[in-house]
N, C-alpha and C positions, 0 to 999 in steps of 0.2 A: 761487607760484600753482599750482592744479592743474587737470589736465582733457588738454591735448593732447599729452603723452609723457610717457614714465616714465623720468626723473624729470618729474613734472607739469609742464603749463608753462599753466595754460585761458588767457591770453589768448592772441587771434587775431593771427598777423602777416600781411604781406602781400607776397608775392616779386614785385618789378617786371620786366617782361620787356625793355623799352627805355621811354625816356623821350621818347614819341612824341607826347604829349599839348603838350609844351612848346618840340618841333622845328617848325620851318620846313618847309614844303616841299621848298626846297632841301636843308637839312640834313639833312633823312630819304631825301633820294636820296642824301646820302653817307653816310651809314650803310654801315658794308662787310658782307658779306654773312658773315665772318668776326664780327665783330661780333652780328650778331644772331644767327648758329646757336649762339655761345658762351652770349647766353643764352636761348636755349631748351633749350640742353642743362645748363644751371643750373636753368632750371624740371622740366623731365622728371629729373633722378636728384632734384632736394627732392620732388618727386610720391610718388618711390619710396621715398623714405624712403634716400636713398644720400648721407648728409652728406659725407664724407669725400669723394668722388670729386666731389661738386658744389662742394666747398670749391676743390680745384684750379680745377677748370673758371673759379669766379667768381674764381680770382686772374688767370687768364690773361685774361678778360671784361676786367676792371680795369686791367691794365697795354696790350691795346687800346684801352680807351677812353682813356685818359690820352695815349696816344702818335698818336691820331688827333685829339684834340679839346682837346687843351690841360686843366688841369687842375681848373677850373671850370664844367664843363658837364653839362645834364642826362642827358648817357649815362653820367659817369662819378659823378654821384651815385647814378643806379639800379645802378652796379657796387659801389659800396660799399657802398650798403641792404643788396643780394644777400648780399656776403660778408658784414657783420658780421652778416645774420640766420641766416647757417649757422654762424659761431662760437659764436653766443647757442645756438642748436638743441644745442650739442655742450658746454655749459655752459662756454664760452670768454669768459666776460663780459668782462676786462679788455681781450682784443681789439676786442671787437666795440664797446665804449663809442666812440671815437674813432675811428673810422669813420663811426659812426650820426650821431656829433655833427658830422662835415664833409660825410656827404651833408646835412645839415637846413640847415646852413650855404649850402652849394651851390645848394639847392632856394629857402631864400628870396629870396636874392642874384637867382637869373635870374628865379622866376615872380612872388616876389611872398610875402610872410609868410600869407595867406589863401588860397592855391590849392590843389587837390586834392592836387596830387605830394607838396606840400609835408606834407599833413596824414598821408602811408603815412610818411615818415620821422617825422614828430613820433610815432603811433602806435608804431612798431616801437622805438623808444628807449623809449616809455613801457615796450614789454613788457621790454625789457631791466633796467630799474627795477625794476618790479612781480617780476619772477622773482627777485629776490635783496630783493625785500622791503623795498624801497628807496619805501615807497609814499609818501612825502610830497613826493619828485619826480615820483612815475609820473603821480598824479591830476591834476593841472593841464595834464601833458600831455595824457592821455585826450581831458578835458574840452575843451581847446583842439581835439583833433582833430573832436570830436564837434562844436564846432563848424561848426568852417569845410567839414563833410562835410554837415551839414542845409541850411547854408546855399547852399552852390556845387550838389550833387548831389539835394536834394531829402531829405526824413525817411523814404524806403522804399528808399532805394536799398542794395545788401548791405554798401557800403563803412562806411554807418551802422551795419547789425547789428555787422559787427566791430568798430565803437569800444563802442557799446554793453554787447558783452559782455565786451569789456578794463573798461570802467568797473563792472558787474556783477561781475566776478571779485573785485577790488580791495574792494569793498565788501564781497565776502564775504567777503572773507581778512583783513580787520578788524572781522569777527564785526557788520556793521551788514545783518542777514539782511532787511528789510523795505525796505530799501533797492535791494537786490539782486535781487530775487524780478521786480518788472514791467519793469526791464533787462532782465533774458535773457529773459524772455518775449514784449516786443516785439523785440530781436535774434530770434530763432527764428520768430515770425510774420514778421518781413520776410524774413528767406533764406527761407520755404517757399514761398512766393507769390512770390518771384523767381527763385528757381534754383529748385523744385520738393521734396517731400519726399524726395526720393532723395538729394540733394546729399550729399557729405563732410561739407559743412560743417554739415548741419542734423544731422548725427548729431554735431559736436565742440558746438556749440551744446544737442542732447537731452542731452549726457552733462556739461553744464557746469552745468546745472539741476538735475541729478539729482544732482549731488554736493552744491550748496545744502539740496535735500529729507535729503540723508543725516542731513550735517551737523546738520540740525533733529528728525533721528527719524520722519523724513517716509519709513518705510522702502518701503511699499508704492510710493507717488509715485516714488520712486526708482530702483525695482526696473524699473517700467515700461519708462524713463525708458530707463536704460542696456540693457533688451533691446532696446530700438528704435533705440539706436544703436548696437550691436553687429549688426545686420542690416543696418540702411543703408553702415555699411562696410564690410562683405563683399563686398556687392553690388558697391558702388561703386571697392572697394581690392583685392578680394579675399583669402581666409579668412588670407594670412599677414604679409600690410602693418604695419608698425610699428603705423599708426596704428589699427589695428582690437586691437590690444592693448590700449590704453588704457582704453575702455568696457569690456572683458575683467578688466580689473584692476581696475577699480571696482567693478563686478560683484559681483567675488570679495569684494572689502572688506567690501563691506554685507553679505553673507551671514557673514563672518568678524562682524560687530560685533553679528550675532543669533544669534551661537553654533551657522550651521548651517556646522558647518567639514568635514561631508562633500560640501557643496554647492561650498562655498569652493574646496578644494582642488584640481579637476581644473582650474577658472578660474586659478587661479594657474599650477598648472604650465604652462597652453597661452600665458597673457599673458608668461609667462618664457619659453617656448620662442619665440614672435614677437620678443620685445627679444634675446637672443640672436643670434638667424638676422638680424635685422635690422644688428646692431651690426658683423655679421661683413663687411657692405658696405664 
């Protein structure tokens, strides 16, 4: 898959902070306070782009929830979504399978095979699929997520855009481009009208489109495409964030594949100097 790190990855995952939507009220009062700043500090370094340090974090996350809540429960499925999405991040695939397959386990057991929690684990497995191109598992997950996300959350809600643009990637990365093209485009219309045009994510969303346009010779469409999210991540990530590479580096490609490779070049050297500094976390 390509679009959101280099080595590419365009489908969307999704870091769960606790699994509050499926606690009790009593249970969310026992929540330890240890508990939840582990994962917030799982969410703020994957912000940052700091896998390695959030890998820890989410193994300590993991072995609290387990030791507070027994082995089964939705704090300790969003601990293992967490970590095996920072293995998949770190092309860890083999870790991260087994993991993703016992929070999904986890999640349908207590909520329910159709409920939202359950559909970010189904998701996050699909991306794990999809990245080693494994697409004849990933797509039925997709689709299953897309379900049960139109139906429980509504058709504009962001959690859609992201199944969306996992099933839009997939299509494009088995060259079925007409397929792909009104996916990312309703994903993109619903993050900007819910999170705003500034979002992260509508610049991982502009630069997921614009690789489709490449891919087609759709050069100019393209070109657009990735300056606009090469600015919305600045803004938003600021100019040395991993993931403001990304759009950087596509960038660079498209002007590499029209043969303007004075154009090319300073884009590459800066998208390598970001994955460097970044890798160094």
């Amino acid at each position: 898959m390509r679009g959101l790190l280099l080595p590419r990855a365009t489908v969307l995952i999704i870091i769960m902070v606790l699994a509050i939507g499926l606690a009790t009220p009593s249970v969310k009062a026992q929540q330890s306070d240890d508990l939840a700043s582990l994962n917030q500090q799982v969410v703020a370094l994957y912000g940052a782009g700091k896998y390695a340090e959030a890998t820890d974090v989410a193994k300590r996350s993991l072995a609290v929830a387990e030791r507070q809540f027994g082995p089964e429960h939705p704090a300790v499925s969003t601990a293992l979504n967490n970590l095996a999405m920072l293995y998949g991040q770190q092309g860890r695939h083999a870790e991260a399978e087994p993991l993703y397959t016992r929070a999904l386990a986890i999640g349908e057991k207590v909520a329910g095979a159709d409920h939202p929690f359950v559909a970010v684990a189904i998701n996050n497995l699909a991306t794990l699929y999809a990245n080693q191109a494994r697409y004849a598992e990933a797509e039925p997950l997709v689709r299953r997520a897309l379900a049960i996300r139109e139906k429980e959350l509504g058709r504009d809600h962001p959690d859609v855009a992201v199944t969306l643009n996992n099933l839009a990637s997939i299509e494009r990365d088995l060259g079925r481009y007409e397929a792909a093209e009104p996916l990312y485009k309703r994903s993109l219309e619903i993050l900007e009208k819910a999170l705003g045009p500034d979002d992260r994510r509508v610049a991982t969303a502009l630069d997921n489109l614009g690789q489709l346009y490449r891919e087609q010779g759709r050069y100019a469409d393209a070109a657009t495409l990735f300056a606009r999210a090469i600015g919305i991540a600045e803004k938003a990530l600021g100019p040395d964030h991993h993931d403001v590479g990304i759009p950087i580096n596509d960038l660079a490609g498209l002007y590499s594949d029209q043969g303007r490779y004075s154009d090319a070049e300073p884009l590459y050297k800066r998208a390598l100097a970001i994955t460097e500094k970044s890798s160094c976390h």
